[in-house]
C-alpha positions as CSV (number, residue, x, y, z in Angstrom):
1,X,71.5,104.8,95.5
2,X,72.8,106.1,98.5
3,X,75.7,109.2,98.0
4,X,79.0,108.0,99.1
5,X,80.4,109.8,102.6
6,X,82.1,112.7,102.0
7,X,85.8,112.4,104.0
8,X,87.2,115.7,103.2
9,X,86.1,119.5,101.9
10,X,88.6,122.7,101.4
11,X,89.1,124.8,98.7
12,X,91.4,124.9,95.5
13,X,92.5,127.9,93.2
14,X,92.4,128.1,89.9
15,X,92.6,131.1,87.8
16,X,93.1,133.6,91.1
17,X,89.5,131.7,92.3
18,X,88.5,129.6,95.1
19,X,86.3,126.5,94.4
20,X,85.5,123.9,97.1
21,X,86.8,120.1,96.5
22,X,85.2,117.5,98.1
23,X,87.3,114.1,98.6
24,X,84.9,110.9,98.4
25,X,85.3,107.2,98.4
26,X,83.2,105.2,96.2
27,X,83.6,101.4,96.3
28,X,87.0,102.0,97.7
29,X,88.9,104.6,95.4
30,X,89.1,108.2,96.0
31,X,88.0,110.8,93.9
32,X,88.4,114.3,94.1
33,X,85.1,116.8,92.9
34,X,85.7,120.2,92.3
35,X,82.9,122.9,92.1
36,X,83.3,124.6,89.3
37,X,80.1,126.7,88.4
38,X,79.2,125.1,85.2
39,X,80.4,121.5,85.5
40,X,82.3,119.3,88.4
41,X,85.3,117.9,87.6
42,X,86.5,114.7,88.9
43,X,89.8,113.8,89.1
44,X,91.5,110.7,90.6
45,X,95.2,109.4,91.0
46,X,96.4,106.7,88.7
47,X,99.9,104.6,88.6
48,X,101.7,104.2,85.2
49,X,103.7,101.6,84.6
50,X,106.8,102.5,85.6
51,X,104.8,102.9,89.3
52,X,105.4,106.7,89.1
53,X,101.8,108.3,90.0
54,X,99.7,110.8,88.1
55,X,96.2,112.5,88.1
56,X,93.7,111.9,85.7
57,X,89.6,113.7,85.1
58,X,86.7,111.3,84.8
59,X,86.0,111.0,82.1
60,X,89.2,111.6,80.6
61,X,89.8,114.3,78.4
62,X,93.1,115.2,77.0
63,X,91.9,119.1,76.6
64,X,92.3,119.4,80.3
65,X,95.7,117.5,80.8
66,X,97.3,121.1,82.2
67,X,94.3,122.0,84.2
68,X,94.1,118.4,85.9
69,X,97.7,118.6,86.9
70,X,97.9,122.2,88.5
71,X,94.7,120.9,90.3
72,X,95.9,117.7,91.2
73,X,99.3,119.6,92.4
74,X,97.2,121.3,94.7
75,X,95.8,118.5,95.9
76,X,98.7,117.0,96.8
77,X,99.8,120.0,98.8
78,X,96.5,120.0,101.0
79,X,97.6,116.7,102.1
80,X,101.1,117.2,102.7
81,X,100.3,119.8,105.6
């Protein structure tokens, strides 16, 4: 299987370190992979139902609910430049 293109790659913070994040399109939806050393994370955006949006890991894990949304706040900054 052929990797999908990688669209966009900067760096995120988290506990007072920088880890790249690579944004990538698979099948048409975005995910977001972040570096860290032992594992990647994915995340993705979701939309509840009252349309309001939110960011989620893949595979979802409620452990990492805080992590997933200072990370996914970050994101969202990057892209507001």
């Amino acid at each position: 299987m052929e990797s999908p293109p990688i669209t966009d790659e900067f760096e995120i913070t988290w506990k007072e370190k920088q880890y790249p994040c690579k944004r990538i399109n698979v099948d048409g939806s975005i995910f977001f992979v972040i570096g860290f050393t032992q594992r990647p994370l994915y995340l993705s955006k979701g939309i509840d139902v009252n349309r309001e949006s939110f960011w989620v890991n893949i595979p979802h894990d409620t452990k990492l609910t805080h992590v997933v949304f200072e990370l996914g706040k970050q994101i969202d900054q990057h892209y507001e430049k």
